[in-house]
RORO-679672 format. One record per residue (C-alpha): x, y, z; residue number from 1; residue in one letter. Coordinates in steps of 0.05 Angstrom, whole numbers, plus 32768, in hexadecimal, padded with zeros to 4 digits. Layout:
<atoms>
+------+-------+------+------+------+
! east ! north !   up ! resi ! resn !
+------+-------+------+------+------+
!    X !     Y !    Z !  NUM !    A !
...
+------+-------+------+------+------+
</atoms>
This chain:
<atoms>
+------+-------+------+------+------+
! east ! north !   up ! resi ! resn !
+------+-------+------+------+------+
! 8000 !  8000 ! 8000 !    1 !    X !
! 8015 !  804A ! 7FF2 !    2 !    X !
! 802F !  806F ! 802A !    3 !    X !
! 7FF8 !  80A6 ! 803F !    4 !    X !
! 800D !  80E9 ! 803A !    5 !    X !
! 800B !  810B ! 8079 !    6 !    X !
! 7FE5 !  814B ! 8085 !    7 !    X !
! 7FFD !  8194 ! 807F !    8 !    X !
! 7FE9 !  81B3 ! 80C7 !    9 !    X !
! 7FF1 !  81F4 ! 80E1 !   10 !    X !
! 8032 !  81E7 ! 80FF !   11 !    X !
! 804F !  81D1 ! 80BD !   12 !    X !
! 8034 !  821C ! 80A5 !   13 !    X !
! 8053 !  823D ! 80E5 !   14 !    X !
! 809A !  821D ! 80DD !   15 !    X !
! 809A !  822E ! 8092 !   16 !    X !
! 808B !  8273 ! 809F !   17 !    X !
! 80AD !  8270 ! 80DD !   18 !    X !
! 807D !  8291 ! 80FE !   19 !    X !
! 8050 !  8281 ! 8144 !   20 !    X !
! 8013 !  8256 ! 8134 !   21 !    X !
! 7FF0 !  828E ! 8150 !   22 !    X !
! 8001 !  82BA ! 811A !   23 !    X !
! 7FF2 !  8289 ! 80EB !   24 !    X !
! 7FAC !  8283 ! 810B !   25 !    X !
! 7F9F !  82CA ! 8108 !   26 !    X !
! 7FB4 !  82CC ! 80C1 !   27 !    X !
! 7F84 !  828E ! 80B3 !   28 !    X !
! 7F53 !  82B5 ! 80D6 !   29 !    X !
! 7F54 !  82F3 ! 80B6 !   30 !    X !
! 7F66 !  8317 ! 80F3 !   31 !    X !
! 7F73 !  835D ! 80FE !   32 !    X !
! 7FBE !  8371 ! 8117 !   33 !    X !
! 7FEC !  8344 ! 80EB !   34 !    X !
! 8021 !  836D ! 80C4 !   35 !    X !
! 8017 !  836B ! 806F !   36 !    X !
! 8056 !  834D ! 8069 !   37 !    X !
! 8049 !  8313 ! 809E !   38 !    X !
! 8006 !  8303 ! 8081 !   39 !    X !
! 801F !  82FF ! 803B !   40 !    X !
! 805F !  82D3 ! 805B !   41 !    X !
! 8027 !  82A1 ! 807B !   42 !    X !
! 8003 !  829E ! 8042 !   43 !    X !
! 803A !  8290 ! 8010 !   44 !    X !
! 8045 !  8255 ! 8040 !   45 !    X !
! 8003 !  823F ! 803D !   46 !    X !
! 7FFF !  823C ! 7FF6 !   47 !    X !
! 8049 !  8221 ! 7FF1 !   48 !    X !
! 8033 !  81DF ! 801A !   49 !    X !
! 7FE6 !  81D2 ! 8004 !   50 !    X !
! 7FCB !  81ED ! 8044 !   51 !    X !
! 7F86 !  81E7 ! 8053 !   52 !    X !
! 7F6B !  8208 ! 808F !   53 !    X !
! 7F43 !  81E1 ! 80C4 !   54 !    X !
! 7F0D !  81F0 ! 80FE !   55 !    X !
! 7F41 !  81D0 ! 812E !   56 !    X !
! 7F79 !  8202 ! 8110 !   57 !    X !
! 7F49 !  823F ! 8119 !   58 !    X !
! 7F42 !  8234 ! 8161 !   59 !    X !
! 7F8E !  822D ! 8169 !   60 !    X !
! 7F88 !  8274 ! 8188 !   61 !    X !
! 7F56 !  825E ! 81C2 !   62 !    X !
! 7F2F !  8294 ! 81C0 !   63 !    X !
! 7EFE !  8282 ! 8189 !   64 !    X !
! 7EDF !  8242 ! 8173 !   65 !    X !
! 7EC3 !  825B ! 812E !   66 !    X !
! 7E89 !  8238 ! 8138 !   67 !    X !
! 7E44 !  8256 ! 8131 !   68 !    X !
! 7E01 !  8234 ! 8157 !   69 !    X !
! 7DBD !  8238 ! 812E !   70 !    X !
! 7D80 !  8220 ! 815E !   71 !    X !
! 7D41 !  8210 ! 813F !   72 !    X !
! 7D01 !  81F8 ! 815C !   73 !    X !
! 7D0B !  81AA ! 8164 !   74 !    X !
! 7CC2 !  8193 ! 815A !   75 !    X !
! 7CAD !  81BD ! 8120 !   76 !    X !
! 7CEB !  81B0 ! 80F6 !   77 !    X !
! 7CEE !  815D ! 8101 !   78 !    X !
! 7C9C !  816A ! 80E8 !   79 !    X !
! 7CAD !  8196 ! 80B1 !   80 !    X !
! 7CE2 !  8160 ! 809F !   81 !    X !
! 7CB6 !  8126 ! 80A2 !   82 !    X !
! 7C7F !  8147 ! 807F !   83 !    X !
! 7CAD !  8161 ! 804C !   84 !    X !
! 7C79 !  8192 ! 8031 !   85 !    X !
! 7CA5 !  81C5 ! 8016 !   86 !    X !
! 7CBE !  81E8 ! 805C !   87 !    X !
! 7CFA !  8204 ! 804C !   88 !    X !
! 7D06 !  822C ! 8088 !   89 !    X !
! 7D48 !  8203 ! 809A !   90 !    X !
! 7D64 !  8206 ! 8056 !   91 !    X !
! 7D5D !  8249 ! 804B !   92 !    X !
! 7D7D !  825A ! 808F !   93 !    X !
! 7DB4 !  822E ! 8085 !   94 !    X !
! 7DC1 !  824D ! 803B !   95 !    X !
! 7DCC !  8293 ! 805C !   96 !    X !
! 7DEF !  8278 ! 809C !   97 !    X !
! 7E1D !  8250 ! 807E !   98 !    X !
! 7E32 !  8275 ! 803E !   99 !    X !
! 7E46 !  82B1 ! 8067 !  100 !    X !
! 7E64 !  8291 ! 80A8 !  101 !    X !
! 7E94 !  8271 ! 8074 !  102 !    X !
! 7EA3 !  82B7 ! 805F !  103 !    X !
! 7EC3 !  82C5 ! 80A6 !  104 !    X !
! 7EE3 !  8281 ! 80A9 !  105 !    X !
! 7EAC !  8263 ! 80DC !  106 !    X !
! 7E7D !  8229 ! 80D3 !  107 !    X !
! 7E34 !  8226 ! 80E6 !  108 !    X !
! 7E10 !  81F0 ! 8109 !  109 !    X !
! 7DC4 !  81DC ! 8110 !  110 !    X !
! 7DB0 !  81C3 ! 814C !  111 !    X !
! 7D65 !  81AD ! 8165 !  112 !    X !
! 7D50 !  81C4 ! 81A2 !  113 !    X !
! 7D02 !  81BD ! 81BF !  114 !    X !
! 7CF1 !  8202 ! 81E6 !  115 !    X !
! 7CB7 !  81DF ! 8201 !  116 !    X !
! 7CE7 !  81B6 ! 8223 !  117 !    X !
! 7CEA !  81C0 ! 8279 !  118 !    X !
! 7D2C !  81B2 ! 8279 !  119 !    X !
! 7D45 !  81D6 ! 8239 !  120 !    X !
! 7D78 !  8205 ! 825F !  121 !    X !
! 7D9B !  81C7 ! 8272 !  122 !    X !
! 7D9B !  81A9 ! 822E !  123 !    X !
! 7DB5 !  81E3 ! 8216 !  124 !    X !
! 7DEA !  81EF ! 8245 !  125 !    X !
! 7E0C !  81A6 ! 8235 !  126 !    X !
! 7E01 !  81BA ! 81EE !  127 !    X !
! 7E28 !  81FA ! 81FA !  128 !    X !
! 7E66 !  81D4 ! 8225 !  129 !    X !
! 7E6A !  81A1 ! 81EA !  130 !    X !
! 7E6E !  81D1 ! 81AF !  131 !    X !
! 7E83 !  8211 ! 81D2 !  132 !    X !
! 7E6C !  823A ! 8192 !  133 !    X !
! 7E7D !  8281 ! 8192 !  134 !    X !
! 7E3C !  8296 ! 817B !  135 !    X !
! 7DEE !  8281 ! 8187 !  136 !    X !
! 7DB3 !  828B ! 814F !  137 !    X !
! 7D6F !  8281 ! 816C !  138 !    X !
! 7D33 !  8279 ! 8147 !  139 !    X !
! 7CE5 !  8284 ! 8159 !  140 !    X !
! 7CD2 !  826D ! 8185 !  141 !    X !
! 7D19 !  8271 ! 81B3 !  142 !    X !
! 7D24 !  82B7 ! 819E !  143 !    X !
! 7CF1 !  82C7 ! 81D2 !  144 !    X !
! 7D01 !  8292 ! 8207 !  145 !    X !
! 7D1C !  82B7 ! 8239 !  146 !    X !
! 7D42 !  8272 ! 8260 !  147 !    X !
! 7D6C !  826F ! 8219 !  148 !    X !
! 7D7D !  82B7 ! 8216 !  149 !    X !
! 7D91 !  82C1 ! 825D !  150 !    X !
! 7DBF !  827C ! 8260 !  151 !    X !
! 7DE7 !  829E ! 8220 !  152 !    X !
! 7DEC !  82EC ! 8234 !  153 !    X !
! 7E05 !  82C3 ! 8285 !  154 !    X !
! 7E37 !  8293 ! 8258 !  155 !    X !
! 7E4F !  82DF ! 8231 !  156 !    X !
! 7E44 !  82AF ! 81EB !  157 !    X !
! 7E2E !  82E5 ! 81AE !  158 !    X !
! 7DEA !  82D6 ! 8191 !  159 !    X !
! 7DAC !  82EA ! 8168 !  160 !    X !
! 7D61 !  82ED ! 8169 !  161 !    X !
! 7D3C !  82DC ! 812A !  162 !    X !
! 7CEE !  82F0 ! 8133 !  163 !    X !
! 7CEF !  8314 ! 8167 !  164 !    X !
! 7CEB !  8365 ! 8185 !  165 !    X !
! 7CE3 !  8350 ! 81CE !  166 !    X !
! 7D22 !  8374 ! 81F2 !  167 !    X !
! 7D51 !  834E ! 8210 !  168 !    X !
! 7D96 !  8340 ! 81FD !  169 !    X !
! 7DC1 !  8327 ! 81B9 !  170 !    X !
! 7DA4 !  8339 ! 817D !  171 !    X !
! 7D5F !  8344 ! 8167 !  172 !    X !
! 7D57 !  833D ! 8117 !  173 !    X !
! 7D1C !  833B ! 80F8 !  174 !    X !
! 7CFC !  8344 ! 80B1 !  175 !    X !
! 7CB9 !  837A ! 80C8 !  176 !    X !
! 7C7D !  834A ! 80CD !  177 !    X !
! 7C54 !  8386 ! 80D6 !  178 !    X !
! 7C6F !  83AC ! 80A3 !  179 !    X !
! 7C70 !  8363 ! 8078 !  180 !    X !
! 7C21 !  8356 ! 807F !  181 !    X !
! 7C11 !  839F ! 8075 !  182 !    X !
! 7C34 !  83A0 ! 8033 !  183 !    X !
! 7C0F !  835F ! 8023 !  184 !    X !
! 7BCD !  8384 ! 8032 !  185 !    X !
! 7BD9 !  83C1 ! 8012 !  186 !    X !
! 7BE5 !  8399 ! 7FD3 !  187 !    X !
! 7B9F !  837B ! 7FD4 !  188 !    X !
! 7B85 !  83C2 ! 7FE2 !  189 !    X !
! 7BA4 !  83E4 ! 7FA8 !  190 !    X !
! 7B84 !  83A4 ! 7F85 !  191 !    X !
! 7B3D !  83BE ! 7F9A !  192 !    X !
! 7B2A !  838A ! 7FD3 !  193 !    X !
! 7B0C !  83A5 ! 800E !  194 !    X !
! 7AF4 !  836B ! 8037 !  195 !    X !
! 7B41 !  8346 ! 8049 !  196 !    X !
! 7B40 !  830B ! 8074 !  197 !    X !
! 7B7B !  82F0 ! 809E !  198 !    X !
! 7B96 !  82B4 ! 80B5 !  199 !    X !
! 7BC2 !  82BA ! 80F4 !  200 !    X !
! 7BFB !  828F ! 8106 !  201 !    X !
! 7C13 !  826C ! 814F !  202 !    X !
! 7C01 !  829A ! 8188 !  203 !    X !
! 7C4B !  8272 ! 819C !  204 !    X !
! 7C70 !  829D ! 8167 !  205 !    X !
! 7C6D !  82EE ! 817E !  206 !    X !
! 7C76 !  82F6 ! 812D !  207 !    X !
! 7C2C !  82DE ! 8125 !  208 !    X !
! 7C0E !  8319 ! 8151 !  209 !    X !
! 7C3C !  834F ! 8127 !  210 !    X !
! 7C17 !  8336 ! 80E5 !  211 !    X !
! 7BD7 !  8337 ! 80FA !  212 !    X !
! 7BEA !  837D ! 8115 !  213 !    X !
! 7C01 !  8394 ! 80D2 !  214 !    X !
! 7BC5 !  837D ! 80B4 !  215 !    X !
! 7B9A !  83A7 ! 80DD !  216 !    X !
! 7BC4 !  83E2 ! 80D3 !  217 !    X !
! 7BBA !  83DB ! 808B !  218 !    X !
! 7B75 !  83CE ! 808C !  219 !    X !
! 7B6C !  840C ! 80C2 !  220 !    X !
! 7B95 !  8437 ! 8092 !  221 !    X !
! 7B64 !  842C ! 805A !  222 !    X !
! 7B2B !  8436 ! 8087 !  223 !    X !
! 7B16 !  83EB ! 807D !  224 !    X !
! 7AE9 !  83BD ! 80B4 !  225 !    X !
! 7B09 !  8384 ! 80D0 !  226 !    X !
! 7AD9 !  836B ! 80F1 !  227 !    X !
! 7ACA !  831F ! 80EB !  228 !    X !
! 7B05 !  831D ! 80BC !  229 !    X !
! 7B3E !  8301 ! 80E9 !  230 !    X !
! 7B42 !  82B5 ! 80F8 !  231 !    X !
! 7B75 !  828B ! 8128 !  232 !    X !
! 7B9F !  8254 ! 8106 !  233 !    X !
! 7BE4 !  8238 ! 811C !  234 !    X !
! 7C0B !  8230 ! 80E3 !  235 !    X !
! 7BF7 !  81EE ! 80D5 !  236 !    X !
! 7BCA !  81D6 ! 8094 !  237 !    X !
! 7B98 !  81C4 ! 80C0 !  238 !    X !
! 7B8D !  81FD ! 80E6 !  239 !    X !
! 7B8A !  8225 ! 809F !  240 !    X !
! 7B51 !  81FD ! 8087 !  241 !    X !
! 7B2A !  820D ! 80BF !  242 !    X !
! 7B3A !  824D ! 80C5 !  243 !    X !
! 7B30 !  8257 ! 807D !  244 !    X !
! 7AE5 !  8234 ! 8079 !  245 !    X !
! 7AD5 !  8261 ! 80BB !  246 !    X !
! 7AE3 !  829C ! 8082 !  247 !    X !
! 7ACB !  828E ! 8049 !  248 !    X !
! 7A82 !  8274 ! 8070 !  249 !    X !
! 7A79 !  82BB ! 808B !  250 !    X !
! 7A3D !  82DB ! 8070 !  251 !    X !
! 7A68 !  8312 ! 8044 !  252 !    X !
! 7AA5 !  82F3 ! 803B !  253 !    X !
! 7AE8 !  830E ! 802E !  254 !    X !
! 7AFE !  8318 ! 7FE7 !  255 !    X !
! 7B48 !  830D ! 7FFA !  256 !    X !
! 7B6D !  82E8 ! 802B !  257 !    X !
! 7BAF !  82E4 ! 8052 !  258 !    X !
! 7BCF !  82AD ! 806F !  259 !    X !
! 7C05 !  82B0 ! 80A9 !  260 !    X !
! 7C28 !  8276 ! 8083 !  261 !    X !
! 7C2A !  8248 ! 8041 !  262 !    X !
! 7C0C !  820E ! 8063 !  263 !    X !
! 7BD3 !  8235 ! 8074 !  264 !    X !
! 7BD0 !  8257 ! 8031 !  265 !    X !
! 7BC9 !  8215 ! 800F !  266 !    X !
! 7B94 !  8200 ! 8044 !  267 !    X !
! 7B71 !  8240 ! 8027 !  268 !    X !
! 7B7E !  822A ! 7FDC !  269 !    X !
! 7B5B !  81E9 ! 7FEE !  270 !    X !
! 7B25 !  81FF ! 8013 !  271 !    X !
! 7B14 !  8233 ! 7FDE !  272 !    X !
! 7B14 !  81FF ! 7F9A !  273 !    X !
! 7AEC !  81D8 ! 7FC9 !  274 !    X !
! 7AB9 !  8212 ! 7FCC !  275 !    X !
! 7AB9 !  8218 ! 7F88 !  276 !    X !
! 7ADB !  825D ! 7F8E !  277 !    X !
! 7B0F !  826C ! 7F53 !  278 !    X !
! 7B50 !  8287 ! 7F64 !  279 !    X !
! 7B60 !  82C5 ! 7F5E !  280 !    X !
! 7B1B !  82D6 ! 7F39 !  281 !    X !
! 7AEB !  82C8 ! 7F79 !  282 !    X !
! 7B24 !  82C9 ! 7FAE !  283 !    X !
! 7B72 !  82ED ! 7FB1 !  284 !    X !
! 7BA1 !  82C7 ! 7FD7 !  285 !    X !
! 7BE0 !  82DE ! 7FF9 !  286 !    X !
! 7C12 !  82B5 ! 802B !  287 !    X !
! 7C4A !  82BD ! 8052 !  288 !    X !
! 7C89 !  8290 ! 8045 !  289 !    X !
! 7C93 !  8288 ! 8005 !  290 !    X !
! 7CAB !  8243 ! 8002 !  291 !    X !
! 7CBB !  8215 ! 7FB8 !  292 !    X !
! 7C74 !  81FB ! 7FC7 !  293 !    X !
! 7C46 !  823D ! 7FBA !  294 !    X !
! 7C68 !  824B ! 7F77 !  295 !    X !
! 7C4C !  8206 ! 7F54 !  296 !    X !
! 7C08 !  8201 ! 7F75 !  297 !    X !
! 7BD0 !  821B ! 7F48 !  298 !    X !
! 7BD1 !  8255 ! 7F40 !  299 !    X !
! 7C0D !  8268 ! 7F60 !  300 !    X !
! 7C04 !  8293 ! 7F9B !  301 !    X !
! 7C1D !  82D7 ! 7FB0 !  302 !    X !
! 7C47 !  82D5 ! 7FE2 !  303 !    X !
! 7C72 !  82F8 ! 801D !  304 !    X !
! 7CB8 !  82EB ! 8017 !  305 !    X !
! 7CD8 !  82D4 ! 8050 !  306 !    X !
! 7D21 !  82E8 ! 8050 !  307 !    X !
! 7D38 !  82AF ! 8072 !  308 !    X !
! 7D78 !  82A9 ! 8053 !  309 !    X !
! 7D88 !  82F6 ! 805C !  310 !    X !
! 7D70 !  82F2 ! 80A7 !  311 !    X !
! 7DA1 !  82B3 ! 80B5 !  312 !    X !
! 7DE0 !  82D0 ! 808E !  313 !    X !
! 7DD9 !  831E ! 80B6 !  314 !    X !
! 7DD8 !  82F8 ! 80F8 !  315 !    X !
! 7E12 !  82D6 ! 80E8 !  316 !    X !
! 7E3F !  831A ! 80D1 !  317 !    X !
! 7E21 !  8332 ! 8110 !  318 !    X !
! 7E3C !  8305 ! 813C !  319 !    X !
! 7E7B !  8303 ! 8119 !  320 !    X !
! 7E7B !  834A ! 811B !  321 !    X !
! 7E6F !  8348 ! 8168 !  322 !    X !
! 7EA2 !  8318 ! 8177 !  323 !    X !
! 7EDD !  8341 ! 8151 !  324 !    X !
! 7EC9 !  837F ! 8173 !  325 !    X !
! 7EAF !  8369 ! 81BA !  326 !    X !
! 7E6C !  8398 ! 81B9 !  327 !    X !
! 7E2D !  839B ! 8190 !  328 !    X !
! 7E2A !  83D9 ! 8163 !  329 !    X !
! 7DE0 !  83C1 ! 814D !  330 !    X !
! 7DAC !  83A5 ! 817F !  331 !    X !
! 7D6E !  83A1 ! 8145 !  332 !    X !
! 7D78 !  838C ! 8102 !  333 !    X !
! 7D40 !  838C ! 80CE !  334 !    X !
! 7D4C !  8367 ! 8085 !  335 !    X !
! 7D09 !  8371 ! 806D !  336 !    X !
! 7CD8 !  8342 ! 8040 !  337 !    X !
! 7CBF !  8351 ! 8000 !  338 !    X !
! 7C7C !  8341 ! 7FDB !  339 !    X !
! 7C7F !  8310 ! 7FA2 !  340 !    X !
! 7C43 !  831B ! 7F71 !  341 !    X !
! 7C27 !  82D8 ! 7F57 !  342 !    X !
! 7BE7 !  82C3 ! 7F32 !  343 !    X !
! 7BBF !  82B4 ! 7F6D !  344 !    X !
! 7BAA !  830E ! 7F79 !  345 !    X !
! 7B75 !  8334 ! 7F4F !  346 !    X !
! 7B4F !  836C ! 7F56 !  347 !    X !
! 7B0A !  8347 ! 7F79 !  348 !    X !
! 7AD1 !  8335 ! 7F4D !  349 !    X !
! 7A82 !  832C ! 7F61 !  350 !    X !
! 7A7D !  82E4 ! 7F6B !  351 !    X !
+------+-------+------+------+------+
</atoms>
């Protein structure tokens, strides 16, 4: 058998520079403080020998670990997962995440946690000790749990809040709910629809209440009734086709409808061809999301575009940007969502 060739390592960088690994670190990390001259030396030698930089080599300094912590909810993502209707929450998170924590040389790791959980705090804690990441992304619904947040602003570890505008510490990002649904609504009102119906999301998420919010403002602003025109649903299918029959049986119905999510939106699609009601012509249809699924249904529906993606990726050059320079210059972040116009909104016709 061949003889295996035997790794390049850091050291074998260091000597060939000769240079301290730890200069050699901060040169693999991009650090700030290393002269031109000995970063182009460190680098000639890394090139020279075939050196590729590892996670182990990165924390040769023992200050960092360049590794970044993504929680997500562990119940709805195994369902989403099993169901595998078109979620793409994860993905998308992990596209933005993980594209730009390799920009700064770190890596970014999912891990499932379940908030509901009593003894969550110590789950997370032993998660913590084994991976000692040097930064935290939480997700709805552990943007808002306040045992989470605590444990990592007493452990000093940099993180973010996706979904959320409670205050507390790290990093809140979010992508204007309010401002998201109002936009949706003021779309069907420039189409002409006056009677808008809305399908709310989790009472568990805080993001639910700040879309029905910016629905009302919407509908206040154009001096339109509300009344009767709200209905409770919980993200699931389910709970959209209820919701969604509970609309569409009032005595004046609404001519439009918005749903807190896709699932629910579909429920709506459903329950509507059931009724015999054509899409847009008899009913507009907008949803929040935005996932593969709504742009091949029948017609395909208008949307709310989550910027998942975008979200992940700024809390990641936040945290990067917090651990280089020990504060937070920025405490809210907003990367806001935009409206994509499909086939399923018209101006409303008499049915």
């Amino acid at each position: 058998m061949g003889r295996r060739r035997q790794a390049v390592t850091i050291k074998h960088v260091a000597a060939d520079a000769d240079v301290s690994l730890q200069t050699v670190s901060r040169v693999i990390n991009n650090e700030a403080g290393v002269r031109p001259e000995m970063k182009q030396r460190v680098q000639e030698a890394i090139d020279r020998l075939g050196y590729v930089p590892s996670l182990a080599a990165q924390r040769m300094s023992g200050s960092r670990s360049y590794l970044i912590l993504a929680l997500n909810d562990r119940d709805r993502t195994i369902a989403d997962w099993r169901s595998r209707e078109g979620a793409d929450w994860v993905d998308q998170m992990l596209l933005g995440g993980m594209i730009k924590a390799a920009e700064y040389g770190y890596r970014l790791m999912l891990e499932l946690v379940d908030t509901h959980n009593d003894h969550v705090e110590r789950e997370l804690r032993a998660t913590i000790a084994a991976l000692q990441p040097d930064g935290v992304i939480l997700t709805p619904p552990h943007s808002d749990n306040p045992l989470i947040t605590a444990m990592l602003a007493e452990q000093q570890i940099s993180f973010a809040r996706i979904g959320t505008k409670q205050p507390g510490p790290g990093i809140s990002i979010t992508m204007d709910d309010e401002n998201a649904a109002a936009m949706a609504t003021r779309h069907l009102i420039d189409l002409g629809h006056r009677r808008i119906g809305f399908i709310s999301g989790s009472p568990e998420y805080s993001l639910s209440a700040w879309r029905v919010d910016g629905w009302r403002t919407a509908m206040s602003e154009a001096g339109l009734a509300i009344d009767g025109m709200l209905a409770k649903g919980d993200f699931s299918f389910a709970s959209g086709t209820h919701a969604a029959g509970n609309l569409l049986s009032l005595t004046d119905p609404p001519t439009a409808i918005i749903a807190s999510n896709d699932q629910m939106a579909l429920a709506t699609l459903r329950e509507a061809n059931c009724r015999g009601l054509a899409v847009p012509d008899q009913l507009s249809l907008i949803s929040f999301d935005n996932t593969p699924i709504v742009r091949f249904v029948q017609p395909p529906l208008t949307a709310i575009d989550q910027p998942i993606a975008g979200l992940a990726s700024k809390a990641v050059e936040l945290i990067v940007a917090h651990q280089r320079r020990s504060e937070l210059t920025q405490t809210s972040v907003v990367v806001a969502a935009t409206l994509v116009v499909r086939n399923s909104t018209a101006p409303p016709q008499r049915r």
